[in-house]
C-alpha positions as CSV (number, residue, x, y, z in Angstrom):
1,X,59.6,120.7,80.4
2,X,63.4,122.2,80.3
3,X,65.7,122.4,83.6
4,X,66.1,125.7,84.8
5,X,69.3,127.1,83.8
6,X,72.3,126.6,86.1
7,X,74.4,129.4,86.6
8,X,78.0,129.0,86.4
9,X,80.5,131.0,88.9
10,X,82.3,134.3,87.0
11,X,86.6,134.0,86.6
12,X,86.6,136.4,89.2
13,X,84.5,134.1,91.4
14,X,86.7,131.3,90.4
15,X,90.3,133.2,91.6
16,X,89.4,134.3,94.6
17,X,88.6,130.8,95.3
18,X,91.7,129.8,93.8
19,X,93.3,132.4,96.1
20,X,91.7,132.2,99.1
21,X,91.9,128.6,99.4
22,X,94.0,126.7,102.0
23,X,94.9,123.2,102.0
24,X,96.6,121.6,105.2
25,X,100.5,121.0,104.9
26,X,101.0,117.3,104.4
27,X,104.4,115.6,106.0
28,X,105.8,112.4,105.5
29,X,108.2,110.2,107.4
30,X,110.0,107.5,105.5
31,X,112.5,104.6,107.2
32,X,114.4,102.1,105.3
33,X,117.1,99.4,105.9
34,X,120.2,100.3,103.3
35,X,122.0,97.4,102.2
36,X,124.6,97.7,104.9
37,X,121.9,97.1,107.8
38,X,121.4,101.4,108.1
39,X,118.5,102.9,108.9
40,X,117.7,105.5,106.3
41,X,115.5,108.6,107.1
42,X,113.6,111.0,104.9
43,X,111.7,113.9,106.7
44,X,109.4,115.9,104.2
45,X,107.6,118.7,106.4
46,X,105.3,121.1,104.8
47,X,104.2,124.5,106.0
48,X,103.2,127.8,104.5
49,X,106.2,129.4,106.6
50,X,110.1,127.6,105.4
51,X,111.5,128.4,108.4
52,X,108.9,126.6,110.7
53,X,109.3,123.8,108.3
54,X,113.0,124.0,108.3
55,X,112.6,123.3,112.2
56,X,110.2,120.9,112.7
57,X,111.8,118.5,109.8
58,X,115.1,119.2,111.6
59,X,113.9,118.3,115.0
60,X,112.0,115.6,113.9
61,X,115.3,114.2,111.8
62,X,117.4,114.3,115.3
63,X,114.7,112.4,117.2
64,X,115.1,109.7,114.4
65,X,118.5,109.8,113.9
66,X,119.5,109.3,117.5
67,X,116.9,106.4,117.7
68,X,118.0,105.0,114.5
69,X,122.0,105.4,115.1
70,X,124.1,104.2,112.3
71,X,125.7,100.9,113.2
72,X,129.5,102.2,111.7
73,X,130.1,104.5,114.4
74,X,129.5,107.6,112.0
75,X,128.1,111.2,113.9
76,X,125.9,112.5,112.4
C-alpha cells in the first residue's frame, strides 16, 4: 500500500506567503552599570513605520534616562 501523494505549494503560493506575512515588531530594553557607577541605556524599538519607532525609542530613552541620571552631573 503507498501513501497518497502529498502535494507541495507552487513558488507563487510560497511568495505571497513570503509577502503577505507579518511578524510582530520585537523591542528590547537593555540597563548596565559602566565602570564608573553609570547607568547605561540601550533602546531598540521596532516597527514597520521609522518614524513611530523613532518616537517611541525616544520617549522611552527620556523616561530611563531621567530615572537613571548620570551621577557626574552631565545633561543629557
Amino acid at each position: 500500500m503507498t501513501a497518497p501523494r502529498r502535494q507541495h505549494p507552487s513558488l507563487s503560493d510560497v511568495a505571497l506567503a513570503l509577502a503577505t506575512r507579518r511578524s510582530d515588531p520585537l523591542s528590547k530594553v537593555s540597563l548596565a552599570l559602566n565602570a564608573k557607577g553609570d547607568v547605561q541605556i540601550e533602546v531598540d524599538v521596532t516597527d514597520p513605520d521609522p518614524k513611530i519607532a523613532a518616537d517611541a525609542a525616544s520617549k522611552l530613552f527620556d523616561v530611563l534616562r531621567a530615572k537613571y541620571p548620570r551621577e557626574n552631573g552631565a545633561k543629557p
